[in-house]
C-alpha atoms as one frame of an Amber mdcrd trajectory, in Angstrom:
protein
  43.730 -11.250  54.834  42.336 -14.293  57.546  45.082 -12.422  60.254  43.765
  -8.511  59.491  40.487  -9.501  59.428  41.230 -11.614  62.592  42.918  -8.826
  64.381  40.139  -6.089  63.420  37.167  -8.291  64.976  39.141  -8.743  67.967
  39.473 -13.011  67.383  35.593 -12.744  67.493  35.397 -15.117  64.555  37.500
 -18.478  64.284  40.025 -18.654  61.242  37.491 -21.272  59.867  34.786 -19.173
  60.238  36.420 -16.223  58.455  37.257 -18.381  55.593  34.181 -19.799  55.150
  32.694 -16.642  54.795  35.347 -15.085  52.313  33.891 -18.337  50.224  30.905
 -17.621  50.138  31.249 -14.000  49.164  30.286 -13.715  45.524  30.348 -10.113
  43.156  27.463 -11.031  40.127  28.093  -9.265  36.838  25.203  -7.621  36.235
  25.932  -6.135  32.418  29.196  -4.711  30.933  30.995  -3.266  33.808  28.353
  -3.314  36.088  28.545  -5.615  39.379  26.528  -6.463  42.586  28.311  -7.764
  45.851  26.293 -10.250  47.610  27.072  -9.456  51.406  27.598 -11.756  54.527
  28.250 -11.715  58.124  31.904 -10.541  57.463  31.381  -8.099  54.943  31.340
  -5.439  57.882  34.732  -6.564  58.700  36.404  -6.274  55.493  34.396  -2.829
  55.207  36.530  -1.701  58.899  39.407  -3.496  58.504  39.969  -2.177  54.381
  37.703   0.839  55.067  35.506  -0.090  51.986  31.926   0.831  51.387  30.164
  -2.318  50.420  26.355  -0.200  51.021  25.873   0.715  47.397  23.839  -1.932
  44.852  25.600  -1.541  41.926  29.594  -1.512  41.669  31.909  -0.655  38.636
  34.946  -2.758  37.847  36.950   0.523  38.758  35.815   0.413  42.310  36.068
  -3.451  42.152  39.898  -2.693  41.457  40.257   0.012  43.724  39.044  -2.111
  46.616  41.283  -5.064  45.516  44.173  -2.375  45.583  43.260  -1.608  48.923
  43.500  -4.742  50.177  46.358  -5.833  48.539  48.368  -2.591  50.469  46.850
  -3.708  53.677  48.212  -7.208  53.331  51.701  -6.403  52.043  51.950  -3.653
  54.774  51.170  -6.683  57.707  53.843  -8.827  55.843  56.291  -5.645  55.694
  56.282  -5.572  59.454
C-alpha cells in the first residue's frame, strides 16, 4: 500500500510519512453497522490512488468492505507485476 500510495503522490511524501499517517487513520463505530472515518493529510491519496470516496459522514460496514476489497486488488495487482 506505502509503494501505490508512494507512486500516486509522485514521492511527495516520505515512506515514514505515509506510514505515520496510515496510523493515525482511525474508522469510529458509531452504532450497529454504522461508522465514521476520521480523515488526514493522506486520505486524498488513498481516495486517488483506490478511487474511494471518503466525503460522506457516516459509512456502512458494506462500504467499509468494499473499500478494503478495493485495496486489496490494487495491492495484489502491483505484486502480480
Amino acid at each position: 500500500m506505502l509503494r501505490l500510495l508512494g507512486l500516486n503522490s509522485k514521492n511527495q511524501y516520505s515512506i515514514k510519512a505515509l506510514r505515520d499517517s496510515l496510523n493515525l487513520m482511525t474508522i469510529t463505530h458509531i452504532e450497529k453497522q454504522i461508522y465514521i472515518f476520521n480523515k488526514n493529510t493522506i486520505s486524498s491519496e488513498l481516495e486517488q490512488c483506490f478511487k474511494l470516496d471518503f466525503n460522506k459522514k457516516y459509512f456502512s460496514s458494506t462500504e467499509i468492505k468494499t473499500a478494503a476489497n478495493s485495496i486489496y486488488k490494487s495491492i495484489t495487482a502491483l505484486q502480480n507485476k
